[in-house]
N, C-alpha and C positions, 0 to 999 in steps of 0.2 A: 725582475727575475734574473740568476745569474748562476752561472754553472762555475764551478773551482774542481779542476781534476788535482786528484788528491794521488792518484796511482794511474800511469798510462803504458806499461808493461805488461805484456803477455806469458803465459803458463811459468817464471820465474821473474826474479827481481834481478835487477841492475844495480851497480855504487850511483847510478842516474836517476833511474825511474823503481817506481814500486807496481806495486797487484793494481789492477783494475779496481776504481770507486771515484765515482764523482757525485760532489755534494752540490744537488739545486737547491738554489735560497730564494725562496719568495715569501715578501713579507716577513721578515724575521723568521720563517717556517724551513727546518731541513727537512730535505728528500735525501738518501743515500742512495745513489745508483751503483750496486754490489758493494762490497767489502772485501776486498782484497788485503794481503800481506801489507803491514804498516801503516791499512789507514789510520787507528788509532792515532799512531805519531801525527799523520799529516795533517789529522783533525786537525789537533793541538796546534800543531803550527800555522794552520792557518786562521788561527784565530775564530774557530769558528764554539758555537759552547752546545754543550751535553743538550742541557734543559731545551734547547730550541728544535732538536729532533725531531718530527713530522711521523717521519716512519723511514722502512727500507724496499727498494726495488730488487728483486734480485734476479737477475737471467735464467742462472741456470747452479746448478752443482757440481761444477768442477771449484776443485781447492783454490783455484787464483782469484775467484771470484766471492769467495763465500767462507773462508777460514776466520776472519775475525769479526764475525758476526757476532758469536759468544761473548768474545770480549766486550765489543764495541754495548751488548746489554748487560753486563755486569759493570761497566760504568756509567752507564744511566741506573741503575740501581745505587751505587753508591752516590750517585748525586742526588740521588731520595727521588726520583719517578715517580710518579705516581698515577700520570694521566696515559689512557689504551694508548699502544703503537700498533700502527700497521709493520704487517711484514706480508707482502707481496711476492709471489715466486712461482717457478714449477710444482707438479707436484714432489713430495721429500721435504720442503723446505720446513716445513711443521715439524714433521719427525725431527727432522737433524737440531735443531734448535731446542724438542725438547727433550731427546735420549742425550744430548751433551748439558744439559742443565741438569737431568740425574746421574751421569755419570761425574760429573764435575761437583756434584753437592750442592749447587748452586739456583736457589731461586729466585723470584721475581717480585717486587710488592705493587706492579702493574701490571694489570690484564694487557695480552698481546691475541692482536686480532689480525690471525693468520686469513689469507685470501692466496688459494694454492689455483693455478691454472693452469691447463692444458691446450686450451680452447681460447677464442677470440675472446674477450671477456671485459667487462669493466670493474675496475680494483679498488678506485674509491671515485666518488659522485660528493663533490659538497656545493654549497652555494657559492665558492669561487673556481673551484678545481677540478676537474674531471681528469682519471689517469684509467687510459686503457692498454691492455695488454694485447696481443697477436703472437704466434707461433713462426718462431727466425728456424733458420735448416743447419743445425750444430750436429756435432755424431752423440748428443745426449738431449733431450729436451730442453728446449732453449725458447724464453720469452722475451720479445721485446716490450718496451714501452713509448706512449704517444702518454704527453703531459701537456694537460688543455686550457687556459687558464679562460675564466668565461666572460666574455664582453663586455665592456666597463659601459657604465652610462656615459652618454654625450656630454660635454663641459657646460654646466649651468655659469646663464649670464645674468647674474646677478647686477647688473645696472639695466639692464635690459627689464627683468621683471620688476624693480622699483618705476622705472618709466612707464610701464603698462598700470604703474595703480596696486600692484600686490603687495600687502602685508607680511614683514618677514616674519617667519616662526613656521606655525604646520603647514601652511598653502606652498610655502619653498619646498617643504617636503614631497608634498602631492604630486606638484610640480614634476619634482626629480625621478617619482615613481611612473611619470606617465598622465596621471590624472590630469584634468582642467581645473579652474579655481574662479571666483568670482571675485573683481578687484571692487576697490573701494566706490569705483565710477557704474557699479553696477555692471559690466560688461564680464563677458566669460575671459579669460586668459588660458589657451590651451599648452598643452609643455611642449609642443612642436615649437612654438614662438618664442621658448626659452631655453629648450633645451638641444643642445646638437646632438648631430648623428652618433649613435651607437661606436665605441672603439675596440676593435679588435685585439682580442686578448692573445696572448705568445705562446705558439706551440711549438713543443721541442720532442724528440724523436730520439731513443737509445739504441741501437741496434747493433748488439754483439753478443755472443760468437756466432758466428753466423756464414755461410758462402751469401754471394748475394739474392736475392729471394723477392719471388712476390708482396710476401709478406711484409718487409723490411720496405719496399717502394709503399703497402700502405700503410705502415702505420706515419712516414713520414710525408706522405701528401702535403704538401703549399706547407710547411711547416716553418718557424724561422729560423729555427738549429734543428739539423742534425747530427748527431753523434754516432760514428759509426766504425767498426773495428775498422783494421788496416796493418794486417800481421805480415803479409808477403808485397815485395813489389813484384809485378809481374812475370818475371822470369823464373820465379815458383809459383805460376798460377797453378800445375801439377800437386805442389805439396799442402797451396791453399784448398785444393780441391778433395784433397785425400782428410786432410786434419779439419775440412768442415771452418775455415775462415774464407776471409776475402782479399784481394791487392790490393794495394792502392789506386787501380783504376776503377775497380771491380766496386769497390764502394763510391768512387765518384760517380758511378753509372748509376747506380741505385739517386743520388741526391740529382741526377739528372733526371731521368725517370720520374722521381716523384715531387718534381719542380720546386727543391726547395732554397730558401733564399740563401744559407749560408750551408756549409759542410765542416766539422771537426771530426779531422781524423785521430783516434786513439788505438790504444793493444797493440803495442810495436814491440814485433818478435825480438828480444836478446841480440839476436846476430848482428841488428843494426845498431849501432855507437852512434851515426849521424841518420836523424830523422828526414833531410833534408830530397836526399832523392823518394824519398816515398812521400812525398810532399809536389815534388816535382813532377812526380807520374799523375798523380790526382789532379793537379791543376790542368794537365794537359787535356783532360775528360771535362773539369767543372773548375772554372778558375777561382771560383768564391770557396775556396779552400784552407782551413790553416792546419795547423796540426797542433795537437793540444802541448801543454808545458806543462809538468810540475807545478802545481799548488798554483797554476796562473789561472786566474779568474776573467769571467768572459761573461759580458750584458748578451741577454737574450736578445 
């Protein structure tokens, strides 16, 4: 799993940074987290392709997060789509996607499967991926999201079960689901003696716009990224306070709080040219800190 910010600029764009959107890849699968101004471009630039789309996360409905939504499915329509997307969001996010597809003339030859929350909620459930959403404190309705990936089986030792006598084919199978098997010596072979412990699967945590919030500490509990705004350093806690973001300490307290193992701070206000001191105030709170780059990509 790996996160590529594609836009890490807040309420405008920079000649540096662009809108708010980051694309998690797991398994060849994208997640967009919002879409902001130029992700389009930054796709492309970062090499990432249309067809391997997943769905979209979207916080909330402000323009810096959500303008090129429209686009970003009228090119997966021209790439021939065809299989459902998720689109995840507050409520609105339905409407606005589909009064701009009639207002624009423009439709879809893939069903899109809107999931609108206000509430604690879970947005999709499959057999590898759980993503749930929670309610962040913006001056608009604002969700964040917790991306769950589910527990991988234990590493099968495949000289291990040949020395116990098992036949490879469906008994390895068995094996790997749990079950016991009976080896050629007659004796039971259970998959404790084959298979290792259960591995913990990578949880990652979105949380913006937002001040800092209960909320925001659970959805990223023990989590191994966070991702969390970071528009003010702290000598505008005031104006973070009023405009509904957070500081840069103010979000390192949140990845303190919910013990998580890493922190990336992104949404950095225009004013700032060098990300460095807002960088510098967060580590002082949570030193496992970095701050997100342009189209630079980061392992879960």
């Amino acid at each position: 799993m790996t996160l590529q910010f594609l836009g890490t600029s807040s309420g405008q764009p920079t000649l540096e940074r662009n809108l708010s959107c980051i694309a998690l890849v797991r398994e060849g699968a994208i997640y967009l987290l919002d879409c902001g101004e130029a992700a389009q471009i930054q796709f492309r630039r970062a090499g990432l392709r249309f067809g391997r789309v997943a769905g979209f996360l979207i916080t909330h409905m402000h323009g810096d997060h959500v303008t090129v939504l429209p686009g970003m499915l009228m090119s997966l329509q021209m790439a021939g789509r065809t299989e459902p997307l998720l689109i995840a969001g507050p409520p609105g996010i339905r409407e606005f996607v589909v009064e701009t597809s009639r207002l624009i003339a423009t439709g879809f030859g893939f069903p899109i499967d809107f999931v609108e929350s206000a509430a604690a909620a879970t947005v999709l459930d499959t057999p590898d991926l759980v993503v749930e959403t929670a309610p962040l404190e913006h001056r608009v309705p604002a969700m964040g999201y917790r991306i769950v990936e589910r527990d991988f089986p234990g590493r099968f030792d495949v000289e291990a079960a040949r020395a116990l006598g098992v036949a490879e084919g469906p008994d390895f199978g068995r094996l790997q689901r749990g079950e016991s098997v009976v080896a050629a010596d007659g004796t039971v072979v259970t998959s404790e003696q084959i298979v290792g412990v259960p591995r913990r699967g990578k949880v990652v945590a979105y949380c913006t716009d937002t001040r800092p919030c209960d909320g925001a500490v659970a959805l990223a509990r023990d989590a191994d990224v966070l991702v969390h705004e970071c528009t003010f350093l702290g000598d505008r806690e005031d104006d973070a306070e009023l405009s509904g973001h957070s500081t840069a300490a103010q979000a390192a307290s949140v990845a303190l709080r919910a013990g998580v193992r890493r922190l990336i701070i992104t949404h950095f206000s225009p004013r700032y040219s060098d990300v460095a001191p807002l960088l510098a105030e967060a580590r002082t709170v949570f030193p496992a800190t970095e701050a997100a780059e342009e189209l630079a990509e980061y392992e879960v």
